[in-house]
C-alpha positions as CSV (number, residue, x, y, z in Angstrom):
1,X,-24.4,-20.5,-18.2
2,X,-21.9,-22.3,-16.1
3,X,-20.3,-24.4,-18.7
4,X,-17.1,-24.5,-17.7
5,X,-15.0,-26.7,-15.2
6,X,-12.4,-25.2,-12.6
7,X,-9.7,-27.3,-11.7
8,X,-6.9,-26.3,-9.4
9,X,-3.7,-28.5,-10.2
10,X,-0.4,-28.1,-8.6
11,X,1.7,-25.7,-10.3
12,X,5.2,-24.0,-9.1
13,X,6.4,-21.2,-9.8
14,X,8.5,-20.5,-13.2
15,X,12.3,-20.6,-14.0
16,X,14.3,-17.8,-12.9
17,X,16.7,-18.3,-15.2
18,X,14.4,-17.8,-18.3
19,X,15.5,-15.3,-20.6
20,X,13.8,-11.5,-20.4
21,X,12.0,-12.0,-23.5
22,X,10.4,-15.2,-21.9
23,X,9.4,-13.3,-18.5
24,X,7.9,-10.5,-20.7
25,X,5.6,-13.1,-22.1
26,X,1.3,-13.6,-20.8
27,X,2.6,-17.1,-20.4
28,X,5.1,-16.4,-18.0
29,X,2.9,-14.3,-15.7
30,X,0.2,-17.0,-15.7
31,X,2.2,-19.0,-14.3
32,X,3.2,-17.4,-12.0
33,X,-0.5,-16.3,-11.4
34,X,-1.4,-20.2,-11.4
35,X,1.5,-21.1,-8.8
36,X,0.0,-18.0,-6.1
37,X,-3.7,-19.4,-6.4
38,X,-2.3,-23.2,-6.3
39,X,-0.6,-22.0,-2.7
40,X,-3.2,-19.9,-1.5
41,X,-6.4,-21.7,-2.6
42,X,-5.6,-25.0,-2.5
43,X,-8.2,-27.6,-0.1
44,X,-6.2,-29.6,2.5
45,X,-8.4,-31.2,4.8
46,X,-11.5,-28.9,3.8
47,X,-9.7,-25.3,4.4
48,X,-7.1,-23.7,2.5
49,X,-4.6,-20.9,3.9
50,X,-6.7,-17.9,2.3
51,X,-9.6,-18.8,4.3
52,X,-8.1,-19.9,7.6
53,X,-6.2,-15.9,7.5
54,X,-9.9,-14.6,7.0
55,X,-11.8,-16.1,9.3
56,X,-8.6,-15.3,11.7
57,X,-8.6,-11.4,10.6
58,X,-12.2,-11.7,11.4
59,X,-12.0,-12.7,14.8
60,X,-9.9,-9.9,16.1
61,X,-12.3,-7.6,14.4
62,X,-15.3,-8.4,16.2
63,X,-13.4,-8.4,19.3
64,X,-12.2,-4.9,18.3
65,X,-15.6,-4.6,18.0
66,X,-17.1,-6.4,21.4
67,X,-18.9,-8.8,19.2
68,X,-16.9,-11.9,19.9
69,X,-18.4,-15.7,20.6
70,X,-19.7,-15.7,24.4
71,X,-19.3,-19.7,24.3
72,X,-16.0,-19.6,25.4
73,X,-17.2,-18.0,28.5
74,X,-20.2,-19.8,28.7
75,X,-18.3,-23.1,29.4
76,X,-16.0,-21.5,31.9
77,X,-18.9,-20.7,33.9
78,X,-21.3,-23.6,33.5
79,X,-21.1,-26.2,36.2
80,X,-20.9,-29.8,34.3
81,X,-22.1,-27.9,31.1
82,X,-24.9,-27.0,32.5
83,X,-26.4,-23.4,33.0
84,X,-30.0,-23.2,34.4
85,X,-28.5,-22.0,37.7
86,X,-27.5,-18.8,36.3
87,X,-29.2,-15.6,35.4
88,X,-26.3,-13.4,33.3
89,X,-26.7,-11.2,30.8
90,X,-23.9,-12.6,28.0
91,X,-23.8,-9.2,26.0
92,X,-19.9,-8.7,25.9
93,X,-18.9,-5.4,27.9
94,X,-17.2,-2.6,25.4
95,X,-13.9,-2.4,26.7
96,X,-11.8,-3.2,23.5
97,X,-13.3,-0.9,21.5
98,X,-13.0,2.3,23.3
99,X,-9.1,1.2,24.0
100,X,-9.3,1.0,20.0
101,X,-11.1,4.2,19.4
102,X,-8.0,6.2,21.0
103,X,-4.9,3.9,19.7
104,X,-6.5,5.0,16.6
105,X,-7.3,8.7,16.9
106,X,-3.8,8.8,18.4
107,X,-2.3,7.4,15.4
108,X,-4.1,9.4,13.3
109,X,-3.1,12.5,15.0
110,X,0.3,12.2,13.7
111,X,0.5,13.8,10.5
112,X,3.4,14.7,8.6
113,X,4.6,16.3,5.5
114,X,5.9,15.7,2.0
115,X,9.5,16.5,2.3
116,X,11.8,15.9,-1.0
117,X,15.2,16.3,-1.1
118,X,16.9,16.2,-4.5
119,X,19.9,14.3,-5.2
120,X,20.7,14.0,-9.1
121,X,24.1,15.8,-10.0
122,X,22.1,19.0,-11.4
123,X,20.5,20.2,-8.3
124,X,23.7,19.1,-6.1
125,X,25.6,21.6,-8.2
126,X,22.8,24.3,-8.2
127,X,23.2,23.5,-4.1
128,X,26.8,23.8,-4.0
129,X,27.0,27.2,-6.0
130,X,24.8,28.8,-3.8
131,X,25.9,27.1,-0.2
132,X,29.6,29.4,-1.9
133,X,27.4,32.6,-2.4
134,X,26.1,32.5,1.2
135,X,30.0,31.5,2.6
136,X,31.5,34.3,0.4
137,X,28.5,36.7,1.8
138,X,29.1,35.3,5.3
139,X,33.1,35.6,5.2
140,X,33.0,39.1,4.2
141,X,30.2,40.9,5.8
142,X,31.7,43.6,7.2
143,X,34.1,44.0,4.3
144,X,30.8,44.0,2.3
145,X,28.9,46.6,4.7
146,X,31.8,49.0,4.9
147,X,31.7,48.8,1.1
148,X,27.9,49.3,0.5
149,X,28.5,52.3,3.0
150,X,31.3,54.1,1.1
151,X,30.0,53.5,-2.2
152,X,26.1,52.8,-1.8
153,X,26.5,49.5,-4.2
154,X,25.0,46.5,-2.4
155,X,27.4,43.4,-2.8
156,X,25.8,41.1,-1.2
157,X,24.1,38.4,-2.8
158,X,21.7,36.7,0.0
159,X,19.7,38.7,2.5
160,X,22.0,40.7,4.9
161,X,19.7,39.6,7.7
162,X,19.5,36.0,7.3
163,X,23.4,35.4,6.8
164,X,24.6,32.9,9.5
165,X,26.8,33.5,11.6
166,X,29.3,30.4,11.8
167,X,29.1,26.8,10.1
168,X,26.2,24.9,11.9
169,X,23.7,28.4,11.3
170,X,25.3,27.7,7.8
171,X,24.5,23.9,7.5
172,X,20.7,24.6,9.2
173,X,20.4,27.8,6.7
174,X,21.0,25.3,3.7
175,X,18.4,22.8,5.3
176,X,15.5,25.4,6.3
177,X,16.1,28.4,3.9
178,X,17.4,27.0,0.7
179,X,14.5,25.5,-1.0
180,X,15.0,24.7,-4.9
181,X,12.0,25.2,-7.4
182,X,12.6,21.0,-8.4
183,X,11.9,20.2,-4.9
184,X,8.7,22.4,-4.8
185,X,7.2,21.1,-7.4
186,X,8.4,17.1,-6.8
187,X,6.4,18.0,-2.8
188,X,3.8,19.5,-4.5
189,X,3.0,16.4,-6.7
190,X,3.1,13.8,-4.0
191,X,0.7,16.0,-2.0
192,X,-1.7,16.8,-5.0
193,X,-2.0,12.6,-5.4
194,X,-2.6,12.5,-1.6
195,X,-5.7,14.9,-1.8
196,X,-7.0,13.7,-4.7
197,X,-7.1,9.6,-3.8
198,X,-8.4,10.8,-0.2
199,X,-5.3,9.8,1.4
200,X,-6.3,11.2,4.7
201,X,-9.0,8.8,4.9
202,X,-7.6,5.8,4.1
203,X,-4.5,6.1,6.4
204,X,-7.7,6.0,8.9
205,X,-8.7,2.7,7.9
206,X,-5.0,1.3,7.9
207,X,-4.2,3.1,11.5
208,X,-7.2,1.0,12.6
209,X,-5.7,-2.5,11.2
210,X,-2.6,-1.4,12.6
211,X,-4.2,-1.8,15.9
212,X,-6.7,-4.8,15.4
213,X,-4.6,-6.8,13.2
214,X,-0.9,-5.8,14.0
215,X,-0.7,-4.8,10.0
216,X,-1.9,-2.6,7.4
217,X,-2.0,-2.3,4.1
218,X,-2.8,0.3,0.9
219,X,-1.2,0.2,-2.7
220,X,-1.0,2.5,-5.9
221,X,-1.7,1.7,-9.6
222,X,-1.4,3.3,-12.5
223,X,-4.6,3.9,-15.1
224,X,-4.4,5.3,-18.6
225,X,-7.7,7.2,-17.8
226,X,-7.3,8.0,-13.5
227,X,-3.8,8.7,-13.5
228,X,-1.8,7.5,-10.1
229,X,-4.3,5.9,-7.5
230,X,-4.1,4.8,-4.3
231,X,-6.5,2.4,-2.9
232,X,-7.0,0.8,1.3
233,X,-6.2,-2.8,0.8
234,X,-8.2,-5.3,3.6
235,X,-5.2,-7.1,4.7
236,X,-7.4,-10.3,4.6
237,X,-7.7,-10.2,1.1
238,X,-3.9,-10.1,0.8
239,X,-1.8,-13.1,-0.3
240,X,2.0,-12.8,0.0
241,X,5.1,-15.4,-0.3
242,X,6.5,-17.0,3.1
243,X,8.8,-14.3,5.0
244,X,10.7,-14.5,8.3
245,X,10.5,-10.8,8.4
246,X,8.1,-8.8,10.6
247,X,8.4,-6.0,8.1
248,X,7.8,-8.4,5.0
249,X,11.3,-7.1,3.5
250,X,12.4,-10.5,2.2
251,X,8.7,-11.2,0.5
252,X,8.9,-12.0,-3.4
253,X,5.7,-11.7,-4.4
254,X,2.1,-9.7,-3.2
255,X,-1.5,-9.9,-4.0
256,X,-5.0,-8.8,-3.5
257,X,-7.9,-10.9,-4.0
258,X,-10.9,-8.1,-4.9
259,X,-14.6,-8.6,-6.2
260,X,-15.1,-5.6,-8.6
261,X,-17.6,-5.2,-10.8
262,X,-16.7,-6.9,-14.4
263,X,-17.7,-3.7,-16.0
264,X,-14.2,-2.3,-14.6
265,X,-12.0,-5.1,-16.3
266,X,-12.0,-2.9,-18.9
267,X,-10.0,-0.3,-17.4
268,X,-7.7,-2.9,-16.7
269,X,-7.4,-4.1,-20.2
270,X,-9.4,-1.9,-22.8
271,X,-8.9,-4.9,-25.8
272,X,-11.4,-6.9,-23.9
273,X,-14.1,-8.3,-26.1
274,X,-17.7,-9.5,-25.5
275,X,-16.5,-13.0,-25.5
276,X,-13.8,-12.4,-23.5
277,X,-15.8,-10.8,-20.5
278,X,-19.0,-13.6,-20.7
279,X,-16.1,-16.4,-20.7
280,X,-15.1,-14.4,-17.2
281,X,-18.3,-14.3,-16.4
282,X,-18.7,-18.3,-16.5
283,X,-15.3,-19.2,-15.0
284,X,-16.6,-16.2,-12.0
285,X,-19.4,-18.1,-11.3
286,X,-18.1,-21.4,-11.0
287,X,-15.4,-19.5,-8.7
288,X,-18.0,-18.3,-6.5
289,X,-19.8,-21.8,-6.2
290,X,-16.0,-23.6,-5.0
291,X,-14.9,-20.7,-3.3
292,X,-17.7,-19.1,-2.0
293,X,-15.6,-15.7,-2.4
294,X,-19.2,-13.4,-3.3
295,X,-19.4,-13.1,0.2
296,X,-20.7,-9.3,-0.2
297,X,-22.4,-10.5,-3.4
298,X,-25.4,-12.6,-2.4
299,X,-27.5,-10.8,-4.4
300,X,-28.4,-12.9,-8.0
301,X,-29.0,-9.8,-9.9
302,X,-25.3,-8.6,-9.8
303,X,-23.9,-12.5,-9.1
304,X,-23.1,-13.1,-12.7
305,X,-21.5,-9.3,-12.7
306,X,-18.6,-9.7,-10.8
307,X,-15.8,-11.0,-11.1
308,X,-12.8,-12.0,-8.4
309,X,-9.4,-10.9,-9.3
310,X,-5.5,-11.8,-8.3
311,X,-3.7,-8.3,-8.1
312,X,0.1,-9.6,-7.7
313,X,3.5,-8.4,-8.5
314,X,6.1,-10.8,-8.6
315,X,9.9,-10.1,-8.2
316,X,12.5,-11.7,-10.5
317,X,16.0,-10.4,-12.5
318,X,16.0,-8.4,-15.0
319,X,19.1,-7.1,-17.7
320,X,19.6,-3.6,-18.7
321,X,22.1,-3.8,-21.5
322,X,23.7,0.2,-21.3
323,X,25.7,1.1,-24.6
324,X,28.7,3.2,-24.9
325,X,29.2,5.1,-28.5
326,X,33.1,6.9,-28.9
């Protein structure tokens, strides 16, 4: 079954200054592809920088979770290295986690809501032309009442009762009161994809690597058949370009490395063929047997199965050509 050979050669990444039509190209995002794997996966001295931010991630999880190595203790204790004088139990104490637990549940007690402003020229006029209404209202209230008295006509054109009375009532009126239906719906939207992927839940998972690892991480695709989701990414499956930034503003590329099922490549590209998927298959296994990345696959019913992706986007230049017809 395994027929096939992986080799990992250096590759860097493509030309910048290559034409759109060449950066639109399969080509051009292997490469790219290729260049991420050759600087995250490459041996050096019998580790490689995907593995040594693993088993680092993994070390401040089990001291999050008061499983961490006792050796370390063990040696500061033992006289000349040896320990047959002393009767301790070694079982780490659970502070950490319990110091964790409410970090976390603090975090997650936060919450806050879907707020969307709009900004496009339509709505800013629609805005305008009614902040006018409530100033014409607000300038002439009493002329107004005195009319709608004598004549039993109302003029007003807001809600007598909610008119402010000077500029800042006006300015917060505008921010609290006025409410158009393109903001509803844009607030509404964001909030339906929330509930549907969950999002409660994962923000759990992330608060928690927020206070293990010092980062967490989550991202959103787009499928023809699930619409918008948004998925918990493990930050120790994530590969990213070298940054100076603590935020990771000045980063030009991200990844995940996932084991899915090769069943869902499909969804990913439906003109997949039989051949296609069993030469996956191969070029999987001999992954795993280099790599050793089925960690959560052990079992050899589902090892030929899976398959372990790169998820990465890649920034670069792009021209919009905008014409102008008289």
């Amino acid at each position: 079954m395994k027929d096939v050979e992986l080799l990992i050669n250096p590759a860097g990444f493509p030309d910048q200054f290559a034409t759109d039509a060449d950066k639109a190209t399969m080509e051009y995002g292997l490469q790219v592809g290729q260049a991420i794997q050759y600087e995250w996966f490459r041996k050096g001295g019998g580790s490689c920088r995907y593995y040594s931010q693993l088993q680092s991630f993994n070390q401040l999880r089990r001291y999050a979770r008061g499983e961490q190595s006792v050796a370390k203790y063990k040696n500061e204790l033992a006289v000349d290295g040896d320990l047959s004088y002393l009767n301790l139990d070694w079982t780490p104490v659970p502070i950490l986690p319990k110091f964790v637990d409410i970090v976390v549940n603090g975090m997650s007690n936060r919450l806050f809501h879907v707020k969307a402003y709009a900004q496009d020229a339509l709505s800013s006029e629609h805005r305008n032309k009614y902040q006018k209404l409530v100033e014409r209202d607000m300038l002439n209230k009493d002329i107004f009442a005195d009319f709608q008295e004598s004549f039993g006509i109302n003029p007003f054109m807001t809600d007598v009762e909610e008119l402010p009375e000077n500029n800042e009532e006006l300015e917060l009126h505008m921010q609290l009161k006025y409410k158009p239906s393109i903001e509803i719906a844009e607030e509404e939207a964001i909030n339906t994809v929330l509930e549907e992927n969950h999002y409660q839940d994962i923000k759990k998972r992330i608060d928690y690597d927020m206070t293990v690892l010092g980062v967490g991480m989550a991202k959103h695709q787009f499928l023809p058949g699930s619409g918008v989701q948004v998925d918990y990414v493990d930050p120790a499956n994530v590969v990213y370009s070298y940054t100076e930034d603590p935020h990771f503003k000045d980063c030009f590329y991200w990844g995940e490395v996932k084991t899915l099922p090769i069943a869902e490549l499909i969804k990913i590209d439906p003109d997949l063929t039989r051949e296609d998927m069993k030469k996956i298959s191969q070029y999987s296994q001999t992954w795993y047997d280099s790599y050793n990345v089925n960690r959560f696959y052990e079992n050899s019913l589902f090892f030929k199965d899976t398959a372990t992706l790169i998820y990465f986007n890649y920034k670069t230049t792009k021209k919009f050509v905008y014409k102008k017809k008289y």
